[in-house]
ROPAMAR-217504 format. One record per atom (N, C-alpha, C): residue number from 1; residue in three letters; atom name; z, x, y. Coordinates in pm, whole numbers, plus 50000, padded with zeros to 5 digits. Atoms other than C-alpha are relative to their C-alpha. Example, Ala and Ser with C-alpha at 12.3 -4.5 7.8 and 13.67 -1.06 7.14 Angstrom:
<r fiba="1" vexke="ALA" drenvex="N" pz="50000" px="50089" py="49881"/>
<r fiba="1" vexke="ALA" drenvex="CA" pz="50780" px="51230" py="49550"/>
<r fiba="1" vexke="ALA" drenvex="C" pz="50000" px="50090" py="50120"/>
<r fiba="2" vexke="SER" drenvex="N" pz="49994" px="49918" py="49881"/>
<r fiba="2" vexke="SER" drenvex="CA" pz="50714" px="51367" py="49894"/>
<r fiba="2" vexke="SER" drenvex="C" pz="50073" px="49923" py="50109"/>
# end
This chain:
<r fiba="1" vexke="UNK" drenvex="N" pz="50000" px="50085" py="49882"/>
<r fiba="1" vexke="UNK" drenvex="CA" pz="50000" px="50000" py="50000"/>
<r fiba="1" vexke="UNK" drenvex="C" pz="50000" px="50089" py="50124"/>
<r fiba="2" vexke="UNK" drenvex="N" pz="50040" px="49926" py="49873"/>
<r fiba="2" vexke="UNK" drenvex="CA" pz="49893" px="50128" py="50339"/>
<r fiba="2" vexke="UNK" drenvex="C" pz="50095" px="49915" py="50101"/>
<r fiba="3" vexke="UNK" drenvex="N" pz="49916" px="50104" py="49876"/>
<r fiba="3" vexke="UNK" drenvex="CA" pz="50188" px="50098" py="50617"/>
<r fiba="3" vexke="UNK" drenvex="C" pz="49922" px="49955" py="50109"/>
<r fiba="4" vexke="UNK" drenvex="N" pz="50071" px="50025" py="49890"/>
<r fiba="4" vexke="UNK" drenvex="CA" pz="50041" px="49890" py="50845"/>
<r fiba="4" vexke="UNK" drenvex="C" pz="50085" px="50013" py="50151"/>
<r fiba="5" vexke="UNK" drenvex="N" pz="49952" px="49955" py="49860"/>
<r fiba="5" vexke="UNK" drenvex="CA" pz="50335" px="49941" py="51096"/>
<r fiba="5" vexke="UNK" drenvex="C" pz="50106" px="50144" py="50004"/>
<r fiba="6" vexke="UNK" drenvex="N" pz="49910" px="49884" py="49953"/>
<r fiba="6" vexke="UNK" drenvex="CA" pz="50500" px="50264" py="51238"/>
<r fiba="6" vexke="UNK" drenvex="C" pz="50084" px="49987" py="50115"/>
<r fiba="7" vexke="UNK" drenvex="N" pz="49889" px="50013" py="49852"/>
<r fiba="7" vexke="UNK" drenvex="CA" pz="50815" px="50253" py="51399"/>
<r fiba="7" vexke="UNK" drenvex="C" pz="50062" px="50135" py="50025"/>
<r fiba="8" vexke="UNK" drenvex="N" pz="49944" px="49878" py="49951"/>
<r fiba="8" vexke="UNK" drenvex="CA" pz="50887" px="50594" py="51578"/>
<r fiba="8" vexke="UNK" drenvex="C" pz="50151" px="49990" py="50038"/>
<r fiba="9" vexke="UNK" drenvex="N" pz="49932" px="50015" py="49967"/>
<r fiba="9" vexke="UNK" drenvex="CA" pz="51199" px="50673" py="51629"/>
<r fiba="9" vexke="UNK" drenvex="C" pz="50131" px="50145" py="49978"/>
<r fiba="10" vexke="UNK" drenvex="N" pz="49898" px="49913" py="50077"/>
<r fiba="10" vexke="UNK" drenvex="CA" pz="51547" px="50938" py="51588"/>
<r fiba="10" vexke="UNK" drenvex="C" pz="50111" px="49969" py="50016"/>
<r fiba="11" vexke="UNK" drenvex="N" pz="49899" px="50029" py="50034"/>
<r fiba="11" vexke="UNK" drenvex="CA" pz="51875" px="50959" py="51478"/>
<r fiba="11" vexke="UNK" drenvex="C" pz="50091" px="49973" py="50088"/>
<r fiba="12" vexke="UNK" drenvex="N" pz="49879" px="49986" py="49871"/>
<r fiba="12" vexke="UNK" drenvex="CA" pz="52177" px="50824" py="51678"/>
<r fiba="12" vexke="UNK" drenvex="C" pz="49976" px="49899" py="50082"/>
<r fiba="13" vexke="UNK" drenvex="N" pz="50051" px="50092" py="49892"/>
<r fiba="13" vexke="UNK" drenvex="CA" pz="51958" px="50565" py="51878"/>
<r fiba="13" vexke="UNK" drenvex="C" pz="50021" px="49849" py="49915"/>
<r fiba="14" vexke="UNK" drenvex="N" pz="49964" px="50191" py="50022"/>
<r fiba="14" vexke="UNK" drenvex="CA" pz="52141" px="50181" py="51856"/>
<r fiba="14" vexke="UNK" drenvex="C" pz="49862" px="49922" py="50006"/>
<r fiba="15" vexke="UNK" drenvex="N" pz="50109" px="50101" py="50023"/>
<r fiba="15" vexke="UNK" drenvex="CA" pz="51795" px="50045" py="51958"/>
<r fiba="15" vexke="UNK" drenvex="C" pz="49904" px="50029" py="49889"/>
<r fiba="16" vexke="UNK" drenvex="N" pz="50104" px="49964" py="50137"/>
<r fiba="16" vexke="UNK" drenvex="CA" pz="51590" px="50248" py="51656"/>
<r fiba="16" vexke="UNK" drenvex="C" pz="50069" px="49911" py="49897"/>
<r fiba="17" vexke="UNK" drenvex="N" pz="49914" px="50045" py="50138"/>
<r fiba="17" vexke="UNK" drenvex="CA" pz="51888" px="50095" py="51409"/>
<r fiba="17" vexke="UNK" drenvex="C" pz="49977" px="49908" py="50023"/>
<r fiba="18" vexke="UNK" drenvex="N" pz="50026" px="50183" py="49973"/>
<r fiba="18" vexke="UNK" drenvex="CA" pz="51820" px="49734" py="51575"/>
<r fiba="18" vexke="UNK" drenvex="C" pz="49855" px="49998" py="49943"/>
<r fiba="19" vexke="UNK" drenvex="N" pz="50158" px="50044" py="50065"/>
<r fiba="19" vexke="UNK" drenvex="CA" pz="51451" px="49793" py="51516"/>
<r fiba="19" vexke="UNK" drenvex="C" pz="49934" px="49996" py="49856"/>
<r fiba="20" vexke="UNK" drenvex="N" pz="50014" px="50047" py="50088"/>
<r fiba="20" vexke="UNK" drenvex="CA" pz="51434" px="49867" py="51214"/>
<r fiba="20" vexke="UNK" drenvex="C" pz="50040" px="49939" py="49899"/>
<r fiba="21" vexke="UNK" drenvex="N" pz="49954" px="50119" py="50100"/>
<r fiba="21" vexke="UNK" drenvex="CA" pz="51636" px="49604" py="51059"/>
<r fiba="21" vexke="UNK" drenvex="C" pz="49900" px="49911" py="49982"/>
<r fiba="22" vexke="UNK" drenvex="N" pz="50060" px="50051" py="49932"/>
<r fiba="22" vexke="UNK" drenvex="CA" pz="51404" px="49391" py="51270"/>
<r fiba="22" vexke="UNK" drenvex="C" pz="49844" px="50005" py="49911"/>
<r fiba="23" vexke="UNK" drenvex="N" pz="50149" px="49963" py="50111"/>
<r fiba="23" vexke="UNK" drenvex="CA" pz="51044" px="49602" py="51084"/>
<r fiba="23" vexke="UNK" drenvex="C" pz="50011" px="49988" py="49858"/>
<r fiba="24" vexke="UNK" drenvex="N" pz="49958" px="49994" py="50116"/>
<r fiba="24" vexke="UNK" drenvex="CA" pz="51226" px="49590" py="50779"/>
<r fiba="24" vexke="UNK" drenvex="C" pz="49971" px="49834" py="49919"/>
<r fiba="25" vexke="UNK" drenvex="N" pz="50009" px="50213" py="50054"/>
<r fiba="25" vexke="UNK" drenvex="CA" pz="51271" px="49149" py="50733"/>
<r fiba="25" vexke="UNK" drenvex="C" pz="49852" px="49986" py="50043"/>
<r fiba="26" vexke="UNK" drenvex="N" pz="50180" px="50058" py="49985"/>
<r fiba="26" vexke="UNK" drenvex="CA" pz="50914" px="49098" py="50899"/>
<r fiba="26" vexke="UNK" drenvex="C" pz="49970" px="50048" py="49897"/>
<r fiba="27" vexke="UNK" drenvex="N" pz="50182" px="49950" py="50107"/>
<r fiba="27" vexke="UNK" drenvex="CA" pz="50705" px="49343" py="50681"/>
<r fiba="27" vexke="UNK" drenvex="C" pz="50057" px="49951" py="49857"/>
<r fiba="28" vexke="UNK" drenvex="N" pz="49960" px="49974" py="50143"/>
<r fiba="28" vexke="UNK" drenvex="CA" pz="50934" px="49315" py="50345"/>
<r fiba="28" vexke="UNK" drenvex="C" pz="49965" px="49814" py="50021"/>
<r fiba="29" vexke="UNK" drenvex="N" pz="50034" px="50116" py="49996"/>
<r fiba="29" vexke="UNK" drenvex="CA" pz="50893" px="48904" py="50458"/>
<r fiba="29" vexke="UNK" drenvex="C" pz="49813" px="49935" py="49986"/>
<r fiba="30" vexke="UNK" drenvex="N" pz="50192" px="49977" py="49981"/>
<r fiba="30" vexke="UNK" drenvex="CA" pz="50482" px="48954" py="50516"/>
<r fiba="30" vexke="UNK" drenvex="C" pz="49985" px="50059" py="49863"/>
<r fiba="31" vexke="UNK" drenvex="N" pz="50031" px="49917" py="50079"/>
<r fiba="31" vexke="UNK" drenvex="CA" pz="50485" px="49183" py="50226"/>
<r fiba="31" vexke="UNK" drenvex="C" pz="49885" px="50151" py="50032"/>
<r fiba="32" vexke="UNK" drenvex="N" pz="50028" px="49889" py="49921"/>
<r fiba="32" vexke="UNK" drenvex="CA" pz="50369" px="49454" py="50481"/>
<r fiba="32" vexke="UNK" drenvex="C" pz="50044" px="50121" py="49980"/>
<r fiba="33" vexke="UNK" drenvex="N" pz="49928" px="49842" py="50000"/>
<r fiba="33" vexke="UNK" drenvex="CA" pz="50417" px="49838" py="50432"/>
<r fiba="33" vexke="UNK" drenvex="C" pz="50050" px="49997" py="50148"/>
<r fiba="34" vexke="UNK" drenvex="N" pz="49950" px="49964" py="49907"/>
<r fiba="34" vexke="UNK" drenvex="CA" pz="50595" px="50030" py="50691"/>
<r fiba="34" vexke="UNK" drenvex="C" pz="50045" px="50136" py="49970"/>
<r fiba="35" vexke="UNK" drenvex="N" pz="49891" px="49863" py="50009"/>
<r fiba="35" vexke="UNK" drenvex="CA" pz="50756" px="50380" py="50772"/>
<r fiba="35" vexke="UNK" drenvex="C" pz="50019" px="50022" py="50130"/>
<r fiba="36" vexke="UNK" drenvex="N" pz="49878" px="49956" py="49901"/>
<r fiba="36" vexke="UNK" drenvex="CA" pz="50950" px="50557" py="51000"/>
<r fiba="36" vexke="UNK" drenvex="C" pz="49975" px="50142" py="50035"/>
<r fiba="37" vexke="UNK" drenvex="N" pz="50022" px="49834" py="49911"/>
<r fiba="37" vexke="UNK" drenvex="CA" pz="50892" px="50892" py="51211"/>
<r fiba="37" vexke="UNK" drenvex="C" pz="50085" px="50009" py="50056"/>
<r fiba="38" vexke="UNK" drenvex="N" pz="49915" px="49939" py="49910"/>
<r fiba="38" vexke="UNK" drenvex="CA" pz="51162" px="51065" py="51309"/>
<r fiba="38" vexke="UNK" drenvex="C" pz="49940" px="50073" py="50143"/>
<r fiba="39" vexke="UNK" drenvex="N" pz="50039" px="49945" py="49880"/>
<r fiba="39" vexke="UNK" drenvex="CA" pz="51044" px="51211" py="51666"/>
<r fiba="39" vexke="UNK" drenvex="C" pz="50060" px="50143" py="50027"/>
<r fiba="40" vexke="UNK" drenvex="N" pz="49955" px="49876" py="49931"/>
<r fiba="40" vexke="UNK" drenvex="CA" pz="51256" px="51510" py="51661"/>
<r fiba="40" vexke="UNK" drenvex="C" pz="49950" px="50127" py="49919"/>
<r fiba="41" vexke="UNK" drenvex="N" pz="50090" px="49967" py="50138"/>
<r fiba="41" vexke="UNK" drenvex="CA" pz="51084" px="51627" py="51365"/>
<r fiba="41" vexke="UNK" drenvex="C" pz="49837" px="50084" py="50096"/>
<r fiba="42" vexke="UNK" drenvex="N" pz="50125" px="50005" py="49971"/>
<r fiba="42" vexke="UNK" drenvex="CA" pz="50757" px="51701" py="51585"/>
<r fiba="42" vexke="UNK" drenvex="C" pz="50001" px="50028" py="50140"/>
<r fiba="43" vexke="UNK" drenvex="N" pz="49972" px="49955" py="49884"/>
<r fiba="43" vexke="UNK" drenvex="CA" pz="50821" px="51869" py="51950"/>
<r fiba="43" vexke="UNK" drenvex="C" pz="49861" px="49862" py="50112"/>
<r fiba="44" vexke="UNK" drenvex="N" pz="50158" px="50029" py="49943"/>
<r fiba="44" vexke="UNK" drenvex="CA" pz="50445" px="51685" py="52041"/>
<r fiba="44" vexke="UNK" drenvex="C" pz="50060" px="49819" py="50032"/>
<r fiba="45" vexke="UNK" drenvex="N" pz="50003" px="50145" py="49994"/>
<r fiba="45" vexke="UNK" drenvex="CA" pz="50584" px="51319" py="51937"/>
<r fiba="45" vexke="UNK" drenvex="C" pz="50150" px="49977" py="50092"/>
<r fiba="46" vexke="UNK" drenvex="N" pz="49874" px="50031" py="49947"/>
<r fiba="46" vexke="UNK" drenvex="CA" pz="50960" px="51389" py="52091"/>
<r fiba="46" vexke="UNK" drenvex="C" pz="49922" px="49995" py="50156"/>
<r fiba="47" vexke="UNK" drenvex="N" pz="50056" px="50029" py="49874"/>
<r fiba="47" vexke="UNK" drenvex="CA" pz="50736" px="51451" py="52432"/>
<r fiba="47" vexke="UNK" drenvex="C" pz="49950" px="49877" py="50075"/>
<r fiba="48" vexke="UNK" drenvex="N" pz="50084" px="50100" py="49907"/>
<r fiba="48" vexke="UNK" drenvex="CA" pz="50529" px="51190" py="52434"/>
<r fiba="48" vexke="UNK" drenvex="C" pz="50109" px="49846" py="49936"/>
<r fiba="49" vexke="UNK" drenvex="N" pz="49919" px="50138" py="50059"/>
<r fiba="49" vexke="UNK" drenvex="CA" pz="50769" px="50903" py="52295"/>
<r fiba="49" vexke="UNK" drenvex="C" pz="50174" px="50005" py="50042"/>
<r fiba="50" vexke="UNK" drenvex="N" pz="49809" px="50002" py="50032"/>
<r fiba="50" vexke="UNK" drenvex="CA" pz="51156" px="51022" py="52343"/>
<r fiba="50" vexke="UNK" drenvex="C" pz="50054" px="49934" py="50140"/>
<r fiba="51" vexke="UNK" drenvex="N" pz="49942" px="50107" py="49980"/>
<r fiba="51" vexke="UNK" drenvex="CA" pz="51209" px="50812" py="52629"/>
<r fiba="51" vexke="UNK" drenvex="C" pz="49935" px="49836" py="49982"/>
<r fiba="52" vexke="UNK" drenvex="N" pz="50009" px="50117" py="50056"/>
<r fiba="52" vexke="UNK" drenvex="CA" pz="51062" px="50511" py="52491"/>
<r fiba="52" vexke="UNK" drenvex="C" pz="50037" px="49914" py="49860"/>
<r fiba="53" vexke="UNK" drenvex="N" pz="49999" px="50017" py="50162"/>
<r fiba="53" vexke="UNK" drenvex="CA" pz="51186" px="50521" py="52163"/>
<r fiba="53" vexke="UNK" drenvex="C" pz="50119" px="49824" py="49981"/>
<r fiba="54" vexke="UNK" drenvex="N" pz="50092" px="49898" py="50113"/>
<r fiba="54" vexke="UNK" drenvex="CA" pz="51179" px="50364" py="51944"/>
<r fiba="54" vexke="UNK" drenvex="C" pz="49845" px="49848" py="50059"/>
<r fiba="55" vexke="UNK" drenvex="N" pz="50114" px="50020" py="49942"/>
<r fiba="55" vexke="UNK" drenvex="CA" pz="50836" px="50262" py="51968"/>
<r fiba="55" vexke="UNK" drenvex="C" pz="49924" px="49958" py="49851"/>
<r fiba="56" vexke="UNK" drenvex="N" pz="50048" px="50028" py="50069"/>
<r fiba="56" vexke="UNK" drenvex="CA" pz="50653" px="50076" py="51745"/>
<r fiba="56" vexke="UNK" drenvex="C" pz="49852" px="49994" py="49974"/>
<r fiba="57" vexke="UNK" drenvex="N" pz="50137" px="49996" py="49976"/>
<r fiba="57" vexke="UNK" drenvex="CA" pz="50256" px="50108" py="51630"/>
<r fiba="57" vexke="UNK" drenvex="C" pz="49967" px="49878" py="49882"/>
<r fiba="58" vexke="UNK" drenvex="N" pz="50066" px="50105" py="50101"/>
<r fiba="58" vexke="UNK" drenvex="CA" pz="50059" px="49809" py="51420"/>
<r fiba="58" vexke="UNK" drenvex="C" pz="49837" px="50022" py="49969"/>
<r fiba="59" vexke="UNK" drenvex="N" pz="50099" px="49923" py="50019"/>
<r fiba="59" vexke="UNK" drenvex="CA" pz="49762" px="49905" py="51276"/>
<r fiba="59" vexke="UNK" drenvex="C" pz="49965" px="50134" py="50070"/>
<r fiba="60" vexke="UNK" drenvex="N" pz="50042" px="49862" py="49898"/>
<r fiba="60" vexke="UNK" drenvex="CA" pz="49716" px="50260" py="51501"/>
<r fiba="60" vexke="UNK" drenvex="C" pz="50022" px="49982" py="50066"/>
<r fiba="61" vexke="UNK" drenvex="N" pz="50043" px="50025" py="49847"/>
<r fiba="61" vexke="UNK" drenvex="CA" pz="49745" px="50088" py="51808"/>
<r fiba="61" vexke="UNK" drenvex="C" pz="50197" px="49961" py="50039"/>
<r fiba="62" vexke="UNK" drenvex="N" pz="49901" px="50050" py="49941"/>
<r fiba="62" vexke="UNK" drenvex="CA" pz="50066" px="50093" py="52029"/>
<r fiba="62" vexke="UNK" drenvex="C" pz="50044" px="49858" py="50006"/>
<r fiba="63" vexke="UNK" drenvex="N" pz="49938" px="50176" py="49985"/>
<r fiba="63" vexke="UNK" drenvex="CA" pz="50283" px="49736" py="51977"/>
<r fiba="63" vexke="UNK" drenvex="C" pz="50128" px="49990" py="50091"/>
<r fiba="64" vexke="UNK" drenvex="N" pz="49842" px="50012" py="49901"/>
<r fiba="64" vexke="UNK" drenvex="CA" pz="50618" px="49788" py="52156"/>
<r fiba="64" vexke="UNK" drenvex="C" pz="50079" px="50091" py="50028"/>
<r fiba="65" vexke="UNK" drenvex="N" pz="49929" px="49901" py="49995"/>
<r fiba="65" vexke="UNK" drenvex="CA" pz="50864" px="50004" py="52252"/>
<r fiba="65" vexke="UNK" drenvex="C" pz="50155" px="49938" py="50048"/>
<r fiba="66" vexke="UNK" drenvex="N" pz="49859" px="50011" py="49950"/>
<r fiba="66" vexke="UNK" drenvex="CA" pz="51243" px="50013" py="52332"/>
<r fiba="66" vexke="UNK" drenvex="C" pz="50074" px="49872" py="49943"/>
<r fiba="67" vexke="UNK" drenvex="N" pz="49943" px="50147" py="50087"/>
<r fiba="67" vexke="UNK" drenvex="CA" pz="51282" px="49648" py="52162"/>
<r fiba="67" vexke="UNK" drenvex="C" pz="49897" px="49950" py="49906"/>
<r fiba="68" vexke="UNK" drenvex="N" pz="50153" px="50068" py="50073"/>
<r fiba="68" vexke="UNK" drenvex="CA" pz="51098" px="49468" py="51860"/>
<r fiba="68" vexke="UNK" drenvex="C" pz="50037" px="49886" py="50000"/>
<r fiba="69" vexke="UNK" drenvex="N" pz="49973" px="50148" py="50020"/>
<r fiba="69" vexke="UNK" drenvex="CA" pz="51096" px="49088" py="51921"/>
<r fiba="69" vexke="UNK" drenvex="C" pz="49899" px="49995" py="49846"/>
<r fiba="70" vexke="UNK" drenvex="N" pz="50088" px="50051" py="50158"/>
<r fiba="70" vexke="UNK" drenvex="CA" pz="50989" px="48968" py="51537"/>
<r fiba="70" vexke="UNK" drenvex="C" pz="49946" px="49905" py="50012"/>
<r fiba="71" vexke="UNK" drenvex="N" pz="50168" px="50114" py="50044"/>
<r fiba="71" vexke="UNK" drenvex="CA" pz="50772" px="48674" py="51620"/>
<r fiba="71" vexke="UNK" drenvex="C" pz="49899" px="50069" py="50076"/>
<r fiba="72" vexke="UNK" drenvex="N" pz="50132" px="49936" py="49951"/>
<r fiba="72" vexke="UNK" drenvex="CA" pz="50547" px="48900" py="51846"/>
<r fiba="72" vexke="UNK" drenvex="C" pz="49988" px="50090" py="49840"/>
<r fiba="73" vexke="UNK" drenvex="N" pz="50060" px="49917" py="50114"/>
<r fiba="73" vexke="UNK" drenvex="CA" pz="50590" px="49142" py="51540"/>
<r fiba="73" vexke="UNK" drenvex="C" pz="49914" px="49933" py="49911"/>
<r fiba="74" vexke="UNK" drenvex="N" pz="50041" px="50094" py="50084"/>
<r fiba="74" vexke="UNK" drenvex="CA" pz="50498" px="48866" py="51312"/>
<r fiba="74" vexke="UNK" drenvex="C" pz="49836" px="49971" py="50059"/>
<r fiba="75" vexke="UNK" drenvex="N" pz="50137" px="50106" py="49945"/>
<r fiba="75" vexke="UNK" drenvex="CA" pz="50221" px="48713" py="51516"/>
<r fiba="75" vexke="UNK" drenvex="C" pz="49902" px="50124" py="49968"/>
<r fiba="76" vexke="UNK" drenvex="N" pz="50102" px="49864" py="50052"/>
<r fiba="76" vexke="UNK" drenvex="CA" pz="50057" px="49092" py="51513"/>
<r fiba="76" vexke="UNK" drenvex="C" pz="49967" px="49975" py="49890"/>
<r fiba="77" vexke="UNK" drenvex="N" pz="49976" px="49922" py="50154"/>
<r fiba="77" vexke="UNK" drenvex="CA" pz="50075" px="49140" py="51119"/>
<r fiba="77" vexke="UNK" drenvex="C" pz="49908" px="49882" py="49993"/>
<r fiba="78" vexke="UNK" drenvex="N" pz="50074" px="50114" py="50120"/>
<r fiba="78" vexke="UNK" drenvex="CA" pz="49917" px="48788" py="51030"/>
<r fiba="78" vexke="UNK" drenvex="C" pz="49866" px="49928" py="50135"/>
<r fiba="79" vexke="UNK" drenvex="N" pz="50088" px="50031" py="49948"/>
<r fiba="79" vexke="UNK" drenvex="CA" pz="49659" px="48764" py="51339"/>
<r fiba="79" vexke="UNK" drenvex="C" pz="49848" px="50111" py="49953"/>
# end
């Protein structure tokens, strides 16, 4: 199965742990892959993302950042 969403994110951050509870019930509810990028892992992605984190992508393409409302997540995944 190919994750269709990436939620960036690193350790320690209350809104990464909210989000992916949040990517976790949508996709495992959709039956959607998913994974998880640590940002600190990668000097290139802590630049361009570490104050927006965490930051979510749906198919390749930027979906959200700093919060994941799950019916926009939802509405993405099954439009």
């Amino acid at each position: 199965m190919t994750d269709r969403v990436i939620l960036y994110g690193k350790p320690g951050c209350h809104l990464c742990d909210d989000a992916r509870v949040i990517v976790q019930q949508v996709c495992a509810e959709l039956g959607v892959g998913w994974s998880e990028i640590d940002i600190t892992q990668d000097e290139a992605l802590f630049q361009e993302f570490g104050e927006q984190i965490p930051v979510t992508f749906v198919d390749g393409r930027q979906h959200d950042f700093w919060r994941v409302d799950p019916v926009r997540l939802k509405k993405a995944l099954t439009s």
